[in-house]
Every structure is written in C-alpha cells, then in structure tokens.
N, C-alpha and C positions, 0 to 999 in steps of 0.2 A: 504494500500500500504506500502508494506517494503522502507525501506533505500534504494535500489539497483532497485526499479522496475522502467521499463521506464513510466517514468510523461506524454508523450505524444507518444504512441509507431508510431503516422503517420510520426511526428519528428524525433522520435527515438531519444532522449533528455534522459538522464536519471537525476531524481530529487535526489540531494543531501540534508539532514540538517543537518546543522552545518559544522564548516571548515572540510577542507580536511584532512582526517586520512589513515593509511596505511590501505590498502584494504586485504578482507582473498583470499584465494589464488581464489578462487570459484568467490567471487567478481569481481577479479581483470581480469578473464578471461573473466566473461561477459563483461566488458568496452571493454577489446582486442577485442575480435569479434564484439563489434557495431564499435569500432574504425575502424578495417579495413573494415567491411562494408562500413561505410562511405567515408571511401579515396579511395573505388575500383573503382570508375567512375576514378578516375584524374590517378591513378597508369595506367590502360589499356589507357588512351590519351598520355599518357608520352612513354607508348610502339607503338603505334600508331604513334606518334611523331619519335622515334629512328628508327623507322624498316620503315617509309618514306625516313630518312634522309642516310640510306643504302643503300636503292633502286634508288634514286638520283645519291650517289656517285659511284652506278654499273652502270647504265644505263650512268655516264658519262665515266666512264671506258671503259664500252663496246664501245661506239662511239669513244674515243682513239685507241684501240685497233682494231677499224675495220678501223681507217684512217690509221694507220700505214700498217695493211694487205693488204690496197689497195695499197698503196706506196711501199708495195715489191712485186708487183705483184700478190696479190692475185685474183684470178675471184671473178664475184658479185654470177657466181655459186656455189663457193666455200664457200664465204663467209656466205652466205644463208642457205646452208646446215649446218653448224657445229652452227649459228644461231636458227635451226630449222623453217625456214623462206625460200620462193623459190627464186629464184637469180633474177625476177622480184620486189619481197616484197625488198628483201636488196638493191636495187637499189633504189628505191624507197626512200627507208627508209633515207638510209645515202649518197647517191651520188649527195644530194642535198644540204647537211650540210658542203658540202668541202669549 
C-alpha cells in the first residue's frame, strides 16, 4: 500500500505516515474527491433544509396574499383558478384560516 491508498476503503479513511506534508497535485485531488464524497450527505440536507425553508415562506405568502384577494373582493372562483385549485379546493383551503 502507497502513502495515499485508502487504509480502509469501506471507511474511506485514507492512511497517512508521518506528519502532514504538502500533497503532489494528483494527491491532493484524491483527498478533494473523498472529501466531498464524504460531506455530500450533509451538503444535499443543508439544500433540503433551505428549499423547505422557501416553500414555508411561499406557502405563507400565498395564504397573505389570498387573504388580502379575499378582502378586495376576490371570488373563491377566482381565487382557485389563478391557484390552479377549483373554487371548492380554495375555499376549503383558506376560508377557514381567516
């Protein structure tokens, strides 16, 4: 086994001897790619996370924006359609959130 081979590849560990030296460029690439191997679980939760926390603040937007449509008069017909929702569904949905 070389300097650079993974020591446990189920690990994905890579065995180093001796202290830490600057890496040859070839080296240095195989660590990059098991590094972000290993952080791609947490990176895609962290998007999972962000793109939850948008759909949150749309879906609370959408429910403002549908209480004030109601407040000028909009139908639940109306409302429903631009929705993509029937004026039964929007009614439903948000005429009980007032």
């Amino acid at each position: 086994m070389t300097e650079w081979e993974l020591a446990d590849p189920a690990a994905r560990r890579l065995a180093v001897t001796g202290p830490w030296a600057d890496l040859e460029a070839a080296d240095e690439t195989l660590v990059m790619t098991e590094w972000r191997r290993h952080i791609a679980g947490w990176q895609a939760l962290e998007e999972v996370e962000a793109t939850a926390a948008r759909q949150a603040a749309a879906a609370r937007a959408l429910d403002e924006a549908v209480r004030a449509a109601v407040v000028a008069g909009a139908s639940w017909a109306d409302i429903g359609r631009v929705t993509g929702l029937t004026a039964g569904s929007a009614t439903e949905r948000w005429s009980v959130r007032d």
